[in-house]
C-alpha positions in Angstrom: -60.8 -37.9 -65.9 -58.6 -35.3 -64.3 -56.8 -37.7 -62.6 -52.7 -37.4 -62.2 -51.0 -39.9 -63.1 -48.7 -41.8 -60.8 -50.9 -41.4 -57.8 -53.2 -43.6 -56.4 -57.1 -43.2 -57.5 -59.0 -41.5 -55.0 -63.1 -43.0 -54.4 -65.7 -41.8 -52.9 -69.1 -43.9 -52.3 -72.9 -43.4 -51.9 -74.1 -44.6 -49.3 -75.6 -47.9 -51.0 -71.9 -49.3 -51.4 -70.8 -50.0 -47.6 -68.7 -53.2 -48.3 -67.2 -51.9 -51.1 -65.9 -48.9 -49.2 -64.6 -51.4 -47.0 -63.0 -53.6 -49.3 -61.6 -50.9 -51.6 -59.7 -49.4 -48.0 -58.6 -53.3 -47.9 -57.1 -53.2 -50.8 -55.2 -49.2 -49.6 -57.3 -46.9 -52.0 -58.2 -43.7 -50.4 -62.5 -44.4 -50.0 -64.2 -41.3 -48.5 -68.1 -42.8 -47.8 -71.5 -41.2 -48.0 -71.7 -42.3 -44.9 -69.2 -40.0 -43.0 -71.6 -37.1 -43.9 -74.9 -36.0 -41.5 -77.9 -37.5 -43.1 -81.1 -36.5 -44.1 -79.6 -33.7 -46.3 -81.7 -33.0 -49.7 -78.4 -31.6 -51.7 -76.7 -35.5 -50.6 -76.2 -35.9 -54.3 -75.0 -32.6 -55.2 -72.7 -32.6 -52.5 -71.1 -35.9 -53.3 -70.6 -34.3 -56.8 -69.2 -31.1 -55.4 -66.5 -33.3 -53.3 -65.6 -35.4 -56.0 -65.1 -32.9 -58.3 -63.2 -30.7 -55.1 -61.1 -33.9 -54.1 -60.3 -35.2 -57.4 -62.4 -38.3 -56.3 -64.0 -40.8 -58.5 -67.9 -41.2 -57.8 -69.1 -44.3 -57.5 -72.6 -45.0 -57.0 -75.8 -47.5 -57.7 -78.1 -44.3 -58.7 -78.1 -44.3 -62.3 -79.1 -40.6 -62.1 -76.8 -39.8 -60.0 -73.6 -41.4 -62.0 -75.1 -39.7 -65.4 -75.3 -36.1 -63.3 -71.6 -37.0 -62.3 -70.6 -37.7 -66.1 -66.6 -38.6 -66.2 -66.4 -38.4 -62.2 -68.8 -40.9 -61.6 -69.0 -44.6 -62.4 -72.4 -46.2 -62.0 -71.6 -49.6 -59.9 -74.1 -52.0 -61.6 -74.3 -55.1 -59.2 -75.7 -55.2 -55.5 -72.4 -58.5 -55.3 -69.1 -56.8 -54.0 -67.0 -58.9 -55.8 -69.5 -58.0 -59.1 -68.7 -54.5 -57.7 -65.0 -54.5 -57.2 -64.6 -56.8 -60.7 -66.4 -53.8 -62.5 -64.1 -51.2 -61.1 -61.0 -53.5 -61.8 -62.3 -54.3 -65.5 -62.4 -50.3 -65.9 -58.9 -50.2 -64.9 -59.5 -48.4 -61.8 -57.9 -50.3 -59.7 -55.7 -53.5 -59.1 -57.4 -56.0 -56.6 -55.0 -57.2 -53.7 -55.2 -56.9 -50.3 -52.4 -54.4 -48.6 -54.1 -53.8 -45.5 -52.9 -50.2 -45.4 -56.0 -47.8 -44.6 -58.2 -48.2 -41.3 -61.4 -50.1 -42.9 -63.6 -48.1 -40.7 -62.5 -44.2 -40.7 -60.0 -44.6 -43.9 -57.1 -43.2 -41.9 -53.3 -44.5 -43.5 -52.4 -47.6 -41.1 -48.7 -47.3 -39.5 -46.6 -50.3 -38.0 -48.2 -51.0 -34.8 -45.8 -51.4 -31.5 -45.3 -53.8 -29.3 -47.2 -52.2 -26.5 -50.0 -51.7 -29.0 -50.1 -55.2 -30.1 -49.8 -56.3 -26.5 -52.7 -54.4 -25.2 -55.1 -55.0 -27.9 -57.4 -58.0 -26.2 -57.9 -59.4 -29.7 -54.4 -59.7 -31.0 -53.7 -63.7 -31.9 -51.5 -65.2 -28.9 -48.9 -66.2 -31.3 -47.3 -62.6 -32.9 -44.5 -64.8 -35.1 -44.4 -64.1 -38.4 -47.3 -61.3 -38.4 -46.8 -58.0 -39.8 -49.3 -55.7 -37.4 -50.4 -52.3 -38.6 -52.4 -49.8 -36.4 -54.8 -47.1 -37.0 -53.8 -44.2 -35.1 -57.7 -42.4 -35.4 -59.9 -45.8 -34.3 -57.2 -46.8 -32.7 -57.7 -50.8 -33.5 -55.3 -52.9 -34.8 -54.6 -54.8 -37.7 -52.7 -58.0 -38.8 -53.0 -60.3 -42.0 -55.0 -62.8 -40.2 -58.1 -65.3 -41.3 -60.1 -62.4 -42.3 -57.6 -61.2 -44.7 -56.3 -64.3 -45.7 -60.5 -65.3 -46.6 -60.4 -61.9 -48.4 -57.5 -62.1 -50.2 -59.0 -65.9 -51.6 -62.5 -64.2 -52.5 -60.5 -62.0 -54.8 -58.3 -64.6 -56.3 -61.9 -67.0 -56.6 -63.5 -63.8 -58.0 -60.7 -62.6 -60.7 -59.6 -66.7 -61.8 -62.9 -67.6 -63.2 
């Protein structure tokens, strides 16, 4: 793989692998989607080649074609489970499964620490703000904090790598 070492892994996902994309952003890996491209497209495949191979991404996929066409810049994801999914990519060494909460789940922008006015004027920030770390993402502007969903996130990792 042409990837340099010392930097973070870069990903980019077919369109198949939604939660994934989401959980790999959870964890702060760089995850470009299928998804953020028009559909409907006949190249889709060739152009998701052409990127990763342009944006030193890795490919990952669940068309088995498509991963063999990719050769060493594509990983064919074998399981329809996430955690089957992200347990695959971590057994490859790609990646080290923790939560870090530091890319926007939905547009992949890099999170920055929120403000008080921000965290005051989301509707859905928790009452109590003591102890909370609260990141924001400056594109989708919506707010994050290490709260139930993270903290259920972070177990289903810990459940998925123990056993």
């Amino acid at each position: 793989m042409s990837h340099r070492s010392g930097e973070r892994r870069r990903f980019l996902t077919d369109r198949m692998l939604g939660t994934l994309t989401r959980y790999l952003r959870f964890m702060g890996y760089d995850t470009m989607s299928a998804n953020s491209l028009s559909r409907g497209s006949s190249r889709e495949d060739t152009l998701l080649l052409e990127i990763a191979v342009r944006d030193d991404r890795l490919l990952l996929t669940r068309d088995r074609e498509l991963a063999r066409r990719g050769g060493e810049q594509a990983v064919y994801i074998a399981s329809e489970e996430v955690m089957a999914q992200i347990r695959q990519i971590a057994d490859l060494g790609l990646i080290e499964p923790e939560i870090r909460m530091s890319r926007c789940s939905l547009c992949n922008t890099r999170l920055r620490p929120a403000t008080l006015r921000e965290i005051r004027e989301a509707r859905y920030a928790p009452r109590s703000t003591r102890g909370k770390e609260f990141s924001w993402c400056p594109m989708c502007r919506k707010l994050y904090w290490m709260g139930s969903h993270g903290t259920s996130l972070e177990r289903r990792l810990k459940e998925s790598f123990s056993s």
